[in-house]
Structure formats: C-alpha cells, structure tokens
C-alpha positions in Angstrom: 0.0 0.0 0.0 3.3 2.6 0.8 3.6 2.3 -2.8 0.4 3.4 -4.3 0.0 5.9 -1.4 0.0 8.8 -3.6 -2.0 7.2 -6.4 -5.1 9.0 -7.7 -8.6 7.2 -6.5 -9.5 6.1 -10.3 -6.1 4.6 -10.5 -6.4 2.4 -7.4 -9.9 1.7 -8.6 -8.0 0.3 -12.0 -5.5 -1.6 -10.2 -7.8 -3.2 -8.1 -10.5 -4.0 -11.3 -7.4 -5.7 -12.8 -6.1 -7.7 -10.6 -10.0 -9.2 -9.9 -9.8 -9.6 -13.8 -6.8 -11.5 -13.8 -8.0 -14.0 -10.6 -11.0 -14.2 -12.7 -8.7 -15.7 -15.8 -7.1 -17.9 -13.7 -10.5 -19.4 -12.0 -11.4 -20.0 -15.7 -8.4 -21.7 -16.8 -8.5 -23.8 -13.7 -12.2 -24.6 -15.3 -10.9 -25.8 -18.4 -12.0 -22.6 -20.1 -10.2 -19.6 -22.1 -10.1 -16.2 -22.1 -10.2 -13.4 -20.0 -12.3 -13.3 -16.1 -15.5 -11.1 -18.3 -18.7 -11.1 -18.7 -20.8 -14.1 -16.4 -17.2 -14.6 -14.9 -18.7 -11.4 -12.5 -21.7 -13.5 -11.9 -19.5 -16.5 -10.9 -17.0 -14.6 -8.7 -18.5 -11.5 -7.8 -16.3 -9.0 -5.9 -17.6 -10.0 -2.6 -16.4 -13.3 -3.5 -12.8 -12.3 -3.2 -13.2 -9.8 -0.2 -14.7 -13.0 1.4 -11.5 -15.1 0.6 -9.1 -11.5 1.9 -8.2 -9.9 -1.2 -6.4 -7.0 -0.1 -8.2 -3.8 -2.2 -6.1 -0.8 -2.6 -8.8 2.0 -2.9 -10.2 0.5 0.5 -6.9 0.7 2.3 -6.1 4.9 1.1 -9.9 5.6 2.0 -9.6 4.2 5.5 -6.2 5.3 5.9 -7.4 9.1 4.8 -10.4 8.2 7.5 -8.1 7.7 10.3 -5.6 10.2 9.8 -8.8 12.7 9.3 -10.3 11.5 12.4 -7.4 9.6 14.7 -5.7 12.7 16.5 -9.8 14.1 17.7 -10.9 10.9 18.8 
C-alpha cells in the first residue's frame, strides 16, 4: 500500500479491477475454459467473492487510511 499511497482514486480503482480480472482468468483456466475473467465470470465470482476469501483492495486501504488520519488525533 506505501507504494500506491500517492496514487489518484480512479487509479487504485483500475489496479484493483485488474487484478479481480486477472484472478477471474485464472478461475477460468483452472475450469478448463479460455479467455479473459468477463462477462458471467462477475456473476460466478462476484467482488464479494474475493473480499470474502481476503483480497487486499487498494482503494479501501487509502480511504480508510485518509479516515483515520482525518479522524485519529480528535478521537
């Protein structure tokens, strides 16, 4: 996360879109399938479905890092 601290919020947004694309292609080629994670892929493995299994997401992490640095020295 130190790395992609100064990163826009579209761009962590990207990062993290790809990387779920990406896990997505690799559930289908462990299927027996080709091509990339699209389309009913998001039905099959919704995001929820790797936030469930701990997928670390970047845009997450800077919004509750800005949270806490907004809101940790007055509480």
């Amino acid at each position: 996360m130190a790395y992609f601290k100064h990163a826009k919020d579209n761009e962590l947004g990207g990062i993290d879109g790809w990387i779920r694309m990406r896990l997505r292609s690799i559930l289908r080629k462990r299927r027996g399938c080709k091509g990339r994670g699209r389309g009913r892929d998001h039905q099959r493995w919704p995001n929820r479905y790797f936030t469930e299994l701990g997928l670390f997401c970047l845009l997450e992490a800077k919004v509750s890092e800005i949270i806490s640095l907004r809101y940790g020295a007055n509480h």
